[in-house]
C-alpha positions, -999 to 999 in steps of 0.1 A, spaced: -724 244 -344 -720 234 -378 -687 249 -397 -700 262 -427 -674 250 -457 -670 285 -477 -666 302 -437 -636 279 -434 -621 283 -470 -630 324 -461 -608 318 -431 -577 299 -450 -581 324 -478 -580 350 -455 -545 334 -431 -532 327 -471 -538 369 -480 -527 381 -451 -492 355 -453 -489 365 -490 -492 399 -480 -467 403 -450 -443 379 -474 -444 406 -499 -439 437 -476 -409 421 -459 -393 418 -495 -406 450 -507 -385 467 -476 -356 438 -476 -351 450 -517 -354 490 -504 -327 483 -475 -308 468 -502 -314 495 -526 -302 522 -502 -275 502 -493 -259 501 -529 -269 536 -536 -247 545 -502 -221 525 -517 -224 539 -551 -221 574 -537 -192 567 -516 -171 545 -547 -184 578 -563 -164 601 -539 -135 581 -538 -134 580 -576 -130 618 -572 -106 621 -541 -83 595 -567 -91 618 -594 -77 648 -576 -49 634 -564 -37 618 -597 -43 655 -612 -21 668 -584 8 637 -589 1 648 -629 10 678 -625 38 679 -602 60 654 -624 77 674 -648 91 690 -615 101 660 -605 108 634 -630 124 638 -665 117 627 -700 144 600 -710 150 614 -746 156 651 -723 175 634 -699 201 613 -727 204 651 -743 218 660 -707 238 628 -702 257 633 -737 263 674 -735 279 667 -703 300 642 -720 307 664 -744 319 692 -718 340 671 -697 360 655 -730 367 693 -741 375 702 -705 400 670 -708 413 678 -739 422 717 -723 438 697 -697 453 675 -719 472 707 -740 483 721 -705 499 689 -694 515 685 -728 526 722 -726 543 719 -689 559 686 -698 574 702 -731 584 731 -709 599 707 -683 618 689 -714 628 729 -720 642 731 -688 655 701 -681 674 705 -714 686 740 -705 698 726 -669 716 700 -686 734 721 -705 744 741 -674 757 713 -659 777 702 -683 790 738 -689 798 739 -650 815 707 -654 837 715 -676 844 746 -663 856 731 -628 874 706 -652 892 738 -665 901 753 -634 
């Protein structure tokens, strides 16, 4: 049997297709696992982008309930300042008004005394 040259190159050419062509399958389906893959991951970054989203709406929203300005918060600070030094200053006119009163008194007591000791000086 004589091996006829273009059978033999029919036989390489046909190992060489068939290699070509099972070489290019297997990358056509490793580039579609790959593809569905990052679309999976695409969808769930996507989702997560959204569940974030939400709950930075929700934290958004809530923080004027919770937190305060810092210009709203000085106006606070400085009227309460302002409250407590009139409420001092009131305090301040009682105390000097007792301790006048006390002088008063103490005046008035002193002058009783010294009017009961002369009257048991007299007697």
């Amino acid at each position: 049997m004589e091996i006829n040259i273009a059978f033999l190159f029919n036989i390489v050419l046909g190992v060489v297709t068939a290699y070509i062509s099972w070489s290019l399958k297997e990358l056509y389906n490793s580039i579609k696992r790959d593809r569905e893959e990052i679309t999976e991951k695409i969808n769930k970054t996507d989702q997560n982008v959204k569940e974030i989203s939400k709950d930075f709406e929700g934290h958004r929203n809530n923080m004027p309930e919770k937190y305060v300005l810092k210009t709203e918060f000085n106006y606070e600070i400085n009227r309460m300042k302002e409250d407590f030094n009139r409420e001092v200053n009131k305090l301040d006119m009682k105390l000097d008004k007792v301790r006048d009163e006390i002088g008063e008194i103490n005046k008035k007591v002193s002058g009783l005394l010294t009017v009961m000791e002369r009257g048991m000086k007299n007697s």
